[in-house]
C-alpha positions, 0 to 999 in steps of 0.5 A, a space after each residue: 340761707 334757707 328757713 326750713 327746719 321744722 321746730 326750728 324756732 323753739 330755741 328762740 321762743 324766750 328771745 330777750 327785748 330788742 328795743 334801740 333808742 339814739 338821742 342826739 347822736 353825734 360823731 366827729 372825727 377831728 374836725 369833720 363831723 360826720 353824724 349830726 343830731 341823731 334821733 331814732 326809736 326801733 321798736 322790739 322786732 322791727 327790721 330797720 334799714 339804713 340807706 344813703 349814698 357813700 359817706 353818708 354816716 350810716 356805718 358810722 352809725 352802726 359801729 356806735 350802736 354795737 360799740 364799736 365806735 365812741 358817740 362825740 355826744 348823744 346816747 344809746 339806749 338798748 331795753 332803756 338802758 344807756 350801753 355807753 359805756 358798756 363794751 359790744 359784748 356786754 351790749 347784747 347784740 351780734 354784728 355781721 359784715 360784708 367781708 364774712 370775718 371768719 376764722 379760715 382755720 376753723 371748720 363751720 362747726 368751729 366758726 359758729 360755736 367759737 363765740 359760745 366757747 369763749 363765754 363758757 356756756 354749757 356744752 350740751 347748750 352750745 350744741 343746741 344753739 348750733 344744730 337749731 341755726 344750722 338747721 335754720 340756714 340749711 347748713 347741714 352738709 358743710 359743718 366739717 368745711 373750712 370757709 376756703 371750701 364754701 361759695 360767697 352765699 354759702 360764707 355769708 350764712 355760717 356768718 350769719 349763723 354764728 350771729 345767730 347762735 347768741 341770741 342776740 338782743 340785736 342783730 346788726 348788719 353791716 352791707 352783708 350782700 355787698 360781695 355777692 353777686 346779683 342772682 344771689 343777692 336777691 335769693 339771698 335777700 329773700 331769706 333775709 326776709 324769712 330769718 327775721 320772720 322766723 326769729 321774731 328779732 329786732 334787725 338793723 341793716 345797712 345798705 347803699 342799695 335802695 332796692 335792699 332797703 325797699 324789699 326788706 324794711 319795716 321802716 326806712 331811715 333815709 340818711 344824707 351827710 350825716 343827717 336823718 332826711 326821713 324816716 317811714 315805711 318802704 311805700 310811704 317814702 315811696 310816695 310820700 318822699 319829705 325832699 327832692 333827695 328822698 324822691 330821686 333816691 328812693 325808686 328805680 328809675 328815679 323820679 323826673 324832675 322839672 323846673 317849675 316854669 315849664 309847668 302850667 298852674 304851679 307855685 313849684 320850683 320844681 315837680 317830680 314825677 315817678 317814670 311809671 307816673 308818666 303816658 306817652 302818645 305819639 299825637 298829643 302831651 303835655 312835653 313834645 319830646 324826642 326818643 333818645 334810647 329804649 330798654 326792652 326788660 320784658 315785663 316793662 319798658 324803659 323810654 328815654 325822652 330829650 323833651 324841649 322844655 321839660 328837659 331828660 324825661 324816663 318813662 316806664 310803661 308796662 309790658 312791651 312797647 314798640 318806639 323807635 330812636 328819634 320818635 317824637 312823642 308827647 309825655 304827659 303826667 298822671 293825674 294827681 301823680 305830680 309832687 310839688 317842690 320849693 326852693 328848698 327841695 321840699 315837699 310842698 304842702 
């Protein structure tokens, strides 16, 4: 998915507002209630990504926005309107999932101007609407394919091609990378990233994978059990995590925890710190530990630790470092790098 045409925004410069407003959103099927007081502002152009683990009700969440699901309670605003009741094509917004959903039948061409053909626009706009996003995705050479013809990456952007044809109010994506290799995962999130440059639009985008979330985002909406944990930027929930969920969810490694009796001057229940957070010495620490494997990545190193009081310790240091198995070190934390929590799981102010 590559932006490269030149001018190829032209067509989207009097793009209509894309603002979304969820007021206690609520969702139950039967007696199993899977979203719980939904509350979320999205301002025009912002890209937006929910994350959380399996069965957290972010998908749920994304069907009710496009309409595709019916809230228990709540309502959603799209341009301050409340779209309720309206169907998802008079919603505005265009929808792209992890299984492509194309018509195997139908050329690329075919697939991307069926949508406009159905509403009955123009000809001569229907042609302009597809060659501006052919250009924009560099799908030029495969017009004439049918989707049996093309690789997962190359599926994925007539996908979101014929999303991008109708000018949405909003895009919404629903795990596109999930059937895509890791190589092209990451070529494919970068243009994912210069789309929602060159379009200017509002974009909501679901994942389970936090890498996706933090590599995109404007702002993050962490979710667990149908319920908002936190809501922020990439590197402010990085830092700054509400709860000991958001802490061990967002970042690769995760963060260590330690109970907080086996740390000196602390009123914690637990402490929290991030693996890059951490300096190991073979002489002196914090936490004797032993060295229980090793993960040679190049650019970093990944030392894991059995310490005798502080537990499974990961420790990243940069570039490569040379530790044996069963090495004993001493872990210690970064200076005013520690996050305090309650019994709660709480940040601790």
């Amino acid at each position: 998915m590559k932006v490269s045409a030149a001018g190829a925004k032209s067509t989207f410069e009097e793009r209509a507002v894309g603002s979304l407003s969820l007021n206690s959103i609520h969702k139950s099927f039967g007696e199993v209630e899977v979203l719980n007081d939904i509350n979320l502002d999205v301002r025009d152009g912002e890209f937006v990504v929910f994350v959380g683990p399996s069965g957290c009700g972010k998908s749920t969440l994304l069907r009710i926005i496009a309409g595709l699901e019916t809230a228990s309670a709540g309502t959603v605003q799209i341009n301050g309107t409340t779209v309720n009741a309206q169907s998802p094509t008079e919603r505005g917004i265009a929808m792209v999932f992890q299984t492509y959903a194309l018509y195997p039948h139908l050329t690329v061409r075919d697939n991307m101007r069926l949508g406009l053909k159905q509403a009955k626009l123009p000809k001569a706009e229907i042609s302009e609407r597809v060659e501006t996003a052919t250009a924009m995705l560099s799908l030029e050479n495969y017009l004439d394919r049918r989707p049996a013809e093309l690789s997962g990456g190359q599926r994925q952007r007539v996908a979101i091609g014929r999303a991008v044809v109708r000018e949405p109010t909003l895009f919404l994506f629903d795990e596109p990378l999930s059937n895509l290799d890791a190589e092209l995962r990451v070529n494919t999130r970068l243009e994912f990233a210069r789309l929602h440059r060159e379009l200017d639009t509002t974009m909501i985008y679901v994942t389970h994978d936090q890498t996706e979330a933090m590599t995109l985002a404007d702002r993050i909406v962490v979710l667990r059990d149908g319920q908002i944990e936190q809501i922020g930027a990439p590197m402010e929930l990085y830092n700054s995590p509400a709860n000991m969920f958001v802490a061990g969810f967002i970042g690769s490694p995760k963060m260590n925890f330690i109970p907080g009796n086996d740390v000196d001057s602390t009123r914690a229940a637990q402490i929290g710190v991030r693996p890059e957070h951490l300096t190991i010495d073979r002489m002196r620490g914090d936490w004797k530990g032993k060295v229980t494997h090793i993960e040679h990545l190049g650019v970093d190193t990944n030392i894991y630790l059995d310490c005798e009081s502080a537990g499974l310790l990961t420790v990243r240091l940069f570039g490569e470092q040379e530790y044996e198995a069963d090495e004993i070190v001493y872990a210690t934390p970064t200076e005013g790098r520690v996050i305090e929590f309650g019994t709660d799981g709480k940040v601790l102010k």
